[in-house]
C-alpha positions in Angstrom: 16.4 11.7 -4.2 17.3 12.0 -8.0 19.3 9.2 -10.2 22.4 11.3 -10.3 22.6 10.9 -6.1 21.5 7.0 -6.7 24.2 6.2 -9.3 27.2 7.8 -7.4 29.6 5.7 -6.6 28.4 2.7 -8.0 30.2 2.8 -11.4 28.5 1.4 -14.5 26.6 -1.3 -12.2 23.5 -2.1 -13.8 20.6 -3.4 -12.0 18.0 -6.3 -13.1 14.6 -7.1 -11.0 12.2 -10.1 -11.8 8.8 -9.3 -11.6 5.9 -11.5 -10.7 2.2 -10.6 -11.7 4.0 -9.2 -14.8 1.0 -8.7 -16.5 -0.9 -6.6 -14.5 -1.5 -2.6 -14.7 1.6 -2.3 -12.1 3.8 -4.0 -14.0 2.9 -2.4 -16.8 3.8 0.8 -15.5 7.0 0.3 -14.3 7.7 -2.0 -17.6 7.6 0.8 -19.5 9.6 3.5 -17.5 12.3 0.9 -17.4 12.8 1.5 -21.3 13.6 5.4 -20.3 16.3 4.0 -18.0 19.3 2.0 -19.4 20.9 0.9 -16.2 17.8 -0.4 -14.9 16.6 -3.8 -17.0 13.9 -6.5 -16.5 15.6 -10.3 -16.3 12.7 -12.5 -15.6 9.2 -12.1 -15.7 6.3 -14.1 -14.6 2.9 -14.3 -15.0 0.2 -17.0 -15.8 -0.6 -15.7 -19.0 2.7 -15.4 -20.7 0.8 -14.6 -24.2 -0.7 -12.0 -22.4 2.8 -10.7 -21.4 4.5 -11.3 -24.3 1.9 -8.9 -26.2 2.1 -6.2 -23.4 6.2 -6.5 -24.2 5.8 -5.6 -27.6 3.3 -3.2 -27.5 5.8 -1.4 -24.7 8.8 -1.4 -27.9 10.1 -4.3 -26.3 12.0 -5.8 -29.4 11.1 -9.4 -30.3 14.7 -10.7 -30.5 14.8 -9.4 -26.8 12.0 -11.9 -25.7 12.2 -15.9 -24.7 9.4 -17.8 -23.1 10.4 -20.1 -21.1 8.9 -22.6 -19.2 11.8 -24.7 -17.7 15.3 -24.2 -16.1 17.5 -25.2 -19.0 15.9 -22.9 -21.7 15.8 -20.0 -18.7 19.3 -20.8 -18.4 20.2 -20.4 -22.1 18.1 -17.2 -22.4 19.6 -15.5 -20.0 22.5 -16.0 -21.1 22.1 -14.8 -24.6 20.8 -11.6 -22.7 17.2 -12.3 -23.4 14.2 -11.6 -20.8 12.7 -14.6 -19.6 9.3 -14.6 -20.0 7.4 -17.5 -17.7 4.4 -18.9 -15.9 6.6 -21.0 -13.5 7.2 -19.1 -10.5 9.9 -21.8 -9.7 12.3 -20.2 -11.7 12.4 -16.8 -9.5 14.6 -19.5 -7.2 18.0 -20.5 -7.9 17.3 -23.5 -9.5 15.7 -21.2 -12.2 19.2 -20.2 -13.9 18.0 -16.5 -14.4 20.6 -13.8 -12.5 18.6 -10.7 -11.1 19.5 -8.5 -8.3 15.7 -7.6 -6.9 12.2 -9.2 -7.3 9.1 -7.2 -7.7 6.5 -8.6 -6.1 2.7 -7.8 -7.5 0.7 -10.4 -7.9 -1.6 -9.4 -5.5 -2.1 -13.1 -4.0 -1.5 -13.5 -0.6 -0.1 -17.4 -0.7 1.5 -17.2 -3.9 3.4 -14.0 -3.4 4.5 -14.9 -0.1 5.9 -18.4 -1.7 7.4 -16.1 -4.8 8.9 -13.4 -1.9 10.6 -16.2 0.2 12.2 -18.0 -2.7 14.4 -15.2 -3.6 15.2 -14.2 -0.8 16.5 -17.3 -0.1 18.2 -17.4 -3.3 20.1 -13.8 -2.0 17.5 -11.2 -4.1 16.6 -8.6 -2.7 12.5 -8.0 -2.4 10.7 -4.9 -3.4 6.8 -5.8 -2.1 4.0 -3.9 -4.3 1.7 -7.0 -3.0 -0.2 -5.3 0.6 -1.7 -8.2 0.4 1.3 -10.2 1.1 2.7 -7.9 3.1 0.2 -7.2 5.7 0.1 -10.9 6.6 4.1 -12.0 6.0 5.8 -8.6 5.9 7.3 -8.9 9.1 8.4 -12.3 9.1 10.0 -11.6 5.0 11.6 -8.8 6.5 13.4 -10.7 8.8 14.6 -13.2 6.8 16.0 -10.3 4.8 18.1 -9.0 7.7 19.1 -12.7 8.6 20.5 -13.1 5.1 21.9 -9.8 4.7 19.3 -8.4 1.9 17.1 -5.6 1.9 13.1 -6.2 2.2 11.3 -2.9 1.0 7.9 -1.4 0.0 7.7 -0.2 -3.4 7.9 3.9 -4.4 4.9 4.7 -6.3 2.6 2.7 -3.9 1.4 5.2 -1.0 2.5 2.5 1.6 5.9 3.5 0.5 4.9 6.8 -0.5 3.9 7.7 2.9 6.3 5.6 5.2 9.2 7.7 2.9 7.5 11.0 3.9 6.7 9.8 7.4 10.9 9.5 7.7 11.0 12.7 6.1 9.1 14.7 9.2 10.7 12.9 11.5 14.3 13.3 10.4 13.4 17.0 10.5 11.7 16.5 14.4 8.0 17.3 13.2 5.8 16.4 15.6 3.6 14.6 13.7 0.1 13.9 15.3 -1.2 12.0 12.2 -0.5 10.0 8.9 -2.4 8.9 6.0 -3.5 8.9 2.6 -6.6 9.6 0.5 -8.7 6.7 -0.8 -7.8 6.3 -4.5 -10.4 7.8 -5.8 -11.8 11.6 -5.2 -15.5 12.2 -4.5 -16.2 15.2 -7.0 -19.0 17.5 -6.3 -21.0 19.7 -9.1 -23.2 22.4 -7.7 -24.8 22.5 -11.2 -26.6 19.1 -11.0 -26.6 19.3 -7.1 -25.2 15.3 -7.5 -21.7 13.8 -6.5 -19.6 11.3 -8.2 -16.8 8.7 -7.1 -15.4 5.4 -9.3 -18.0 6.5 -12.0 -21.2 6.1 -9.5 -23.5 9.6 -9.1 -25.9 9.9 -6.8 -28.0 12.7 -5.5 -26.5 14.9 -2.7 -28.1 18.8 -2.9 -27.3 19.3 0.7 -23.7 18.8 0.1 -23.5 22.0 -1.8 -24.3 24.1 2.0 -21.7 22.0 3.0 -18.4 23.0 1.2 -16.8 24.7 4.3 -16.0 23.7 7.6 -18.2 25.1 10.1 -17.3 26.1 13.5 -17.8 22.5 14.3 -15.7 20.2 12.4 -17.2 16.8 13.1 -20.5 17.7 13.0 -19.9 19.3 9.4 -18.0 15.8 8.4 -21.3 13.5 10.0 -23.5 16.2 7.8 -21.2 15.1 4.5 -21.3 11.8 5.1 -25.0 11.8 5.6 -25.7 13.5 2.2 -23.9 10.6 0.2 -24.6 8.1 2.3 -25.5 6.3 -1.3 -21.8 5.7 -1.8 -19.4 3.3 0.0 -17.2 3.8 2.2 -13.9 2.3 3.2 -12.4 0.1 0.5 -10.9 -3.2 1.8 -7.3 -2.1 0.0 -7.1 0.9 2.1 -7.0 -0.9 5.6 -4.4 -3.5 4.2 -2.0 -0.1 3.3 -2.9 1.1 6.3 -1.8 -1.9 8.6 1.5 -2.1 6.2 1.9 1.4 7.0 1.7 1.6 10.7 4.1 -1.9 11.1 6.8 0.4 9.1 6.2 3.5 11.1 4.6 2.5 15.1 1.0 5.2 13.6 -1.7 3.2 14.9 -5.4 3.1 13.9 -7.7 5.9 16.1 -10.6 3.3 15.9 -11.4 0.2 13.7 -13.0 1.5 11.1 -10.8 4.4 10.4 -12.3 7.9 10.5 -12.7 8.6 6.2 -13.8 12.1 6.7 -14.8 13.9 3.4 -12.8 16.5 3.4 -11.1 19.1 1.2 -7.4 19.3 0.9 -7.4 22.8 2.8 -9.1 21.6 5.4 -6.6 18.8 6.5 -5.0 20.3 9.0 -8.7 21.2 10.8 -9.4 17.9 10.5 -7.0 15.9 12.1 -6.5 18.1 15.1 -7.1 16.6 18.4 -10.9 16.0 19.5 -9.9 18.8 22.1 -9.3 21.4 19.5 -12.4 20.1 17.2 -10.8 17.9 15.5 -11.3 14.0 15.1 -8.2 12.6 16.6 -8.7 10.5 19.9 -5.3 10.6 20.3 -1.8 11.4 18.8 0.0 9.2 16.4 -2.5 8.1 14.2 -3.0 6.3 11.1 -6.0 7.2 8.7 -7.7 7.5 5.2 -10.1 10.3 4.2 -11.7 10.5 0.9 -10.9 14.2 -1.3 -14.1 16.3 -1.7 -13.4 18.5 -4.9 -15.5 20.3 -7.3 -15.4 19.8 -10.9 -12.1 21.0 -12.8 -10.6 21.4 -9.2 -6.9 19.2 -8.7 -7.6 16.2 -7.9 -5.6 14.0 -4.5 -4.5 12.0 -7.0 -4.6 8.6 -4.3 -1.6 11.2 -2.3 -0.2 10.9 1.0 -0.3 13.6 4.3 1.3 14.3 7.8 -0.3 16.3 10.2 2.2 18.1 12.7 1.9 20.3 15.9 3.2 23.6 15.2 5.8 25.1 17.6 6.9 28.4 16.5 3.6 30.4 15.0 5.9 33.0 13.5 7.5 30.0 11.3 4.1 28.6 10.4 2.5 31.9 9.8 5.1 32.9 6.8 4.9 29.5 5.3 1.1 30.0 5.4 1.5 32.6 3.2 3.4 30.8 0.9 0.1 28.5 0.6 0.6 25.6 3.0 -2.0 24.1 5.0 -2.6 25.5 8.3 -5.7 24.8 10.8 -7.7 27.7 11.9 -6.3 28.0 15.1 -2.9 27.8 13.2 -1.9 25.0 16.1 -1.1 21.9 13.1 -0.6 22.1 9.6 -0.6 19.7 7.0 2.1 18.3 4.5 1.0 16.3 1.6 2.1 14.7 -1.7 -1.1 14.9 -4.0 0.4 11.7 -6.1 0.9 8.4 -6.6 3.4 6.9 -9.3 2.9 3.4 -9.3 5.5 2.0 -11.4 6.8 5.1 -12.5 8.2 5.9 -9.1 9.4 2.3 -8.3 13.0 2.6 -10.1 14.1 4.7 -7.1 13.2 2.1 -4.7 15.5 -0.8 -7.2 18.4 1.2 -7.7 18.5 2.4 -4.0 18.3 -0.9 -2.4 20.7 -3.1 -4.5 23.2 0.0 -5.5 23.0 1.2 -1.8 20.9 -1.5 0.6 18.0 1.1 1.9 14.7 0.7 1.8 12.2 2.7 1.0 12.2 4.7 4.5 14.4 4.2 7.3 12.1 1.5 9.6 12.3 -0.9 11.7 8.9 -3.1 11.1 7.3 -4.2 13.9 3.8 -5.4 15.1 1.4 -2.6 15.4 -1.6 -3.2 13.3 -3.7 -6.4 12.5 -5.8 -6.4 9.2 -8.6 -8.5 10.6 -12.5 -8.9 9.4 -15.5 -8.5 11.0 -18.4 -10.9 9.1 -20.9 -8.3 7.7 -23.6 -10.8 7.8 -24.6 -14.2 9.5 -22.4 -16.7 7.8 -23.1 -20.8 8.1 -20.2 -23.3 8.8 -18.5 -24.4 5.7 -18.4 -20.5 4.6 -15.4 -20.4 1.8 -14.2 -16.9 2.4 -13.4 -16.0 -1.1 -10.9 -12.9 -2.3 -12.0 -11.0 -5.4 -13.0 -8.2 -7.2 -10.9 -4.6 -7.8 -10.1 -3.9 -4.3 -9.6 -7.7 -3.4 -12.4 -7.7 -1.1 -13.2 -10.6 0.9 -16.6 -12.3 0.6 -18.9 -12.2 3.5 -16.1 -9.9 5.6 -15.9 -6.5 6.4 -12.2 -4.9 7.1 -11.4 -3.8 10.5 -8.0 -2.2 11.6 -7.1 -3.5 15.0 -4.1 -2.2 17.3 -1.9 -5.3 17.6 -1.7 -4.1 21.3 -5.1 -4.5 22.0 -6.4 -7.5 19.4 -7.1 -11.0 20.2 -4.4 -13.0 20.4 -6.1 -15.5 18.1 -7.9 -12.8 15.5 -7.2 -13.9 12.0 -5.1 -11.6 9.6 -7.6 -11.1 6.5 -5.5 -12.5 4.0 -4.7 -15.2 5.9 -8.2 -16.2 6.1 -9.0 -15.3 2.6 -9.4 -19.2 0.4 -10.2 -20.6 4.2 -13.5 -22.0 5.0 -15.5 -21.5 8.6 -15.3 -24.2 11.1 -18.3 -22.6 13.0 -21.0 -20.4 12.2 -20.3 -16.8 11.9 -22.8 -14.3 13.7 -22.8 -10.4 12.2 -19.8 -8.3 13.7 -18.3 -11.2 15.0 -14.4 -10.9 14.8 -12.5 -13.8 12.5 -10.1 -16.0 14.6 -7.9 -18.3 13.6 -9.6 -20.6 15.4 -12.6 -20.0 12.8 -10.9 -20.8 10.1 -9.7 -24.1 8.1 -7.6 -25.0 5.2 -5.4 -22.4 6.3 -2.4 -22.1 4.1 0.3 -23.8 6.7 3.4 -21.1 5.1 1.4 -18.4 5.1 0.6 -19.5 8.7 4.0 -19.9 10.1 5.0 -16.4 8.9 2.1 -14.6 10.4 3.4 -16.8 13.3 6.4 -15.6 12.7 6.3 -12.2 12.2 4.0 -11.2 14.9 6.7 -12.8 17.9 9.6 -10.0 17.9 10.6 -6.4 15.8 12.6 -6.6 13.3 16.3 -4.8 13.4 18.0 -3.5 10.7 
């Protein structure tokens, strides 16, 4: 979709988004692509450290006179309507009570309770809600989504964030009847190989890994040359705690479900996608169709990198069709029975202007959904934990002390198992053995709002 197809019909209408964790590397990004686009302009924005924000402002060519930090109703009020931005830490001004007009909030603090609090508010005040937060959404996503619909508004994931990112491709194949088999994305950073030193690198840890250099290609069998892999840099992590809350945002937007808990994370090269996530019955890793799944980019140096991208895997029905656009250099399995469709990127804010102007200029999401319950974000406790355990978020992929992540099936989850960022701030009631699953009945001090929507959202699908 380009701006020309966006604007159409919509006159001069401009559009103006608040934008909450304003400060962050997000916002920045989509901060300053808004200066490239003069229909598209920033009304409010909040974040705790408004000196912080005023100097990202100006360093973006924000002009001073532009600029009013605000930390009340009344001088909101007075700046808004001398055209100013707001600039504030009171998230009560997002409401209407605030005095600020704005078509769409932005939602990326990244903090489950207060971006669920920040989300709710405008849409109660009639704004529209763009979620970057997965946080948010993979606990209250369903139950913001509704209220949406009640109140005639449009509750969206953000373009530029591969939840989004994939969902929109996922609407893509399936307006065109692909038969896709699975969907996912690549963890957000590649794991880069170089023969010379025999060692491989990912987030700025190396380790040793000679064998991986016999291991570049596929051999005639596909899992046991992706349990090889992973056994030659077993020295770096796997499975970030911000891929599994993407991937339960993703499969409530799209019915994908997780193949098993822990997701698959094959290393695997780009060209080797479609091998990959074949069935297990034509040597691939799939237990069944329609899954979700992360794998992590094996590259060598100077190769293109995944860049955090987003893939389909489809059946192919007509060889003859698949065999001509395999020579054109798309991604076929071996037995040319799936291929694979990808978009090696992710935007961030760059991208998230699309998502803005679509859904206040023409009410669409991101993606043509219908959320519903599919996937739980839950946590499995990686170690014994005493009673009285505060289960603290933190760190760059908002990883929750003491828990691992776990990807259930809604279908097939406890009733009672605890949505991860629901628990995260809670304390344990009980001691926690090693692999035992959260509950809700684990867990005090849970935020009661937070609570009700998980409630909430989990009792019915949402209709748009």
């Amino acid at each position: 979709m380009n701006l020309h197809h966006l604007f159409a019909g919509t006159g001069d209408r401009p559009v103006s988004y608040a934008l909450t964790g304003a400060a962050g590397g997000f916002a920045r990004t989509l901060l300053a692509q808004t200066r490239l686009l003069p229909r598209l302009r920033p009304a409010l924005l909040c974040d705790r450290d408004t000196g912080r924000l005023h100097a990202l402002c100006r360093e973006l060519g924000y002009p001073e006179a532009d600029l009013a930090t605000c930390a009340d109703p009344a001088s909101a009020a007075e700046a808004a309507r001398a055209g100013r931005i707001v600039l504030t830490a009171e998230p009560a001004l997002l409401g209407t009570a605030g005095g600020v007009a704005y078509d769409i909030l932005v939602e990326a603090t990244g903090h489950p309770r207060d971006g669920h609090a920040m989300a709710r508010a405008a849409l109660l005040a009639g704004r529209h809600v763009a979620m970057v937060s997965k946080e948010v959404d993979s606990v209250a996503g369903l139950s913001l989504a509704r209220l949406a619909t009640e109140r005639g508004l449009v509750y969206t994931a953000a373009e530029g964030d591969q939840p989004a990112n994939l969902i929109g491709l996922v609407t893509w194949a399936q307006t065109l009847g692909l038969d896709l088999v699975a969907i996912g994305k690549s963890t957000e950073y590649d794991l880069v190989y170089d023969p010379a030193t025999g060692t491989a690198t990912q987030f700025g840890t190396t380790v040793p890994a000679p064998e991986l250099g016999g291991l570049l290609t596929l051999g005639e069998d596909v899992r046991a040359t992706l349990r090889a892999r992973a056994h030659a840099v077993a020295g770096l992590p796997s499975g970030a705690t911000a891929d599994y809350c993407e991937m339960a945002v993703v499969a409530d937007n799209t019915g994908f479900a997780p193949d098993t808990e822990r997701l698959h994370y094959p290393l695997a090269r780009i060209a080797e996608l479609a091998d990959v996530y074949a069935l297990r019955e034509h040597g691939g890793v799939l237990g069944a169709p329609g899954a979700v799944d992360v794998f992590t980019a094996l590259r060598l140096p100077g190769e293109a990198s995944f860049a955090g991208g987003v893939f389909a895997v489809a059946r192919t029905h007509d060889p003859e069709t698949w065999r001509t656009l395999a020579g054109k250099g798309h991604v076929l399995s071996r037995d040319g029975r799936y291929a694979a469709i990808y978009l090696p990127y992710h935007l961030m804010g760059v991208e998230t202007p699309l998502t803005l102007l679509s859904a206040v200029l023409h009410h669409r999401p991101s993606g043509a959904v219908a959320p519903r319950p599919v996937a739980v974000l839950a946590g499995r406790a990686d170690r014994d934990l005493p009673a009285g355990s505060e289960l603290t978020m933190g760190g760059h992929h908002h990883d929750v002390a003491g828990v691992r992540a776990v990807l259930l099936r809604a279908a097939e989850a406890p009733a009672d198992a605890a949505p991860l960022y629901l628990a995260a701030g809670a304390r344990l009631r009980r001691p926690l053995a090693a692999g035992e699953l959260l509950t809700l009945g684990d867990l005090q001090g849970l935020d009661p709002e937070l609570s009700a929507a998980w409630q909430a959202g989990r009792s019915t699908a949402v209709t748009r």
